[in-house]
C-alpha positions in Angstrom: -13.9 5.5 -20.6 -11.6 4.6 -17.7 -13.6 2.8 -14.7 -13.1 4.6 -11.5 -11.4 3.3 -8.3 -12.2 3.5 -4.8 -10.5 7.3 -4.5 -12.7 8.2 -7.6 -9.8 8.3 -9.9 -9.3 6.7 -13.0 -8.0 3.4 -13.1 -6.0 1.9 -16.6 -5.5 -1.2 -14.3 -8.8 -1.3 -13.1 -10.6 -0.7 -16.6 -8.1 -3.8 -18.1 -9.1 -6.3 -14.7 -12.6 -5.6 -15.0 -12.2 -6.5 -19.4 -10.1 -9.0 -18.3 -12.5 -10.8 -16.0 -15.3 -10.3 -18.7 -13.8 -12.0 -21.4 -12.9 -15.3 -19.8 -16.2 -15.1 -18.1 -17.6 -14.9 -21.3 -15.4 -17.3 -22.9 -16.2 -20.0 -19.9 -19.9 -19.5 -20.3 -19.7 -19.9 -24.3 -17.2 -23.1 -23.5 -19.9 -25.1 -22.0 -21.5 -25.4 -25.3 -19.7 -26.7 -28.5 -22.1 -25.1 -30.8 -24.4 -22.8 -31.4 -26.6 -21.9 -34.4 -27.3 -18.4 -35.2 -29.5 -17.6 -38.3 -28.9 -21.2 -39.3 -25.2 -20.6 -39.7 -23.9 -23.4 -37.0 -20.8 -21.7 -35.1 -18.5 -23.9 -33.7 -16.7 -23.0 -30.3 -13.2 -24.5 -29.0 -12.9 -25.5 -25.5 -11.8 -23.1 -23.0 -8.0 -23.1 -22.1 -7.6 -22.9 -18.6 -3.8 -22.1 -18.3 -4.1 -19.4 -20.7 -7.0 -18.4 -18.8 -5.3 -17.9 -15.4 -2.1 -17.4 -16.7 -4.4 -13.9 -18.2 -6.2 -13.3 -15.2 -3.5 -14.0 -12.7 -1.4 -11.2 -14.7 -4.0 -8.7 -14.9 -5.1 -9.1 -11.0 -1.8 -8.7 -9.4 -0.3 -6.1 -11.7 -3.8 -4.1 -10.2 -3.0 -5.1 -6.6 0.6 -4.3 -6.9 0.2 -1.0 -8.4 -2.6 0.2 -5.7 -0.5 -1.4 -3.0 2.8 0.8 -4.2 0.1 3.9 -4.2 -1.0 3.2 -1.1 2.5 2.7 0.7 4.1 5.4 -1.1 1.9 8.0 -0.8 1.0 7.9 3.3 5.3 7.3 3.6 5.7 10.7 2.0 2.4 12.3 3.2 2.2 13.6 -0.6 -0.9 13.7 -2.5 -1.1 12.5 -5.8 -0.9 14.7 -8.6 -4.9 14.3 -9.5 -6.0 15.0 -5.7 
């Protein structure tokens, strides 16, 4: 369920940047058109926010960084392994 990061572990942070970049990539690409029709039922689609858009992705893309960064520095300080290697 969990997407796997570059050590083969999984990744909670990972699994929520890579949703995170789907949904406003989805959202931008259905923001280009303010309509669509499906089975003749016209379905109406509000503009993208940007703010709330980065504001989202921003969020989700540091907290990753940060937490692989603190990993990273933490664990070749110590010389300890993780509990999972």
């Amino acid at each position: 369920m969990w997407f796997k990061n570059t050590s083969g572990k999984k990744d909670a942070m990972l699994t929520f940047a890579v949703i995170s970049f789907t949904v406003v990539t989805i959202n931008l690409l259905l923001s280009t058109f303010s309509e669509i029709t499906i089975f003749g039922n016209p379905v109406i689609l509000s503009a993208l926010d940007t703010g709330t858009m980065t504001a989202y992705l921003g969020a989700t893309f540091t907290a990753y960084v940060s937490r692989r960064w603190t990993d990273k520095k933490y664990s070749s300080e110590n010389g300890a392994l993780d509990e999972n290697d």
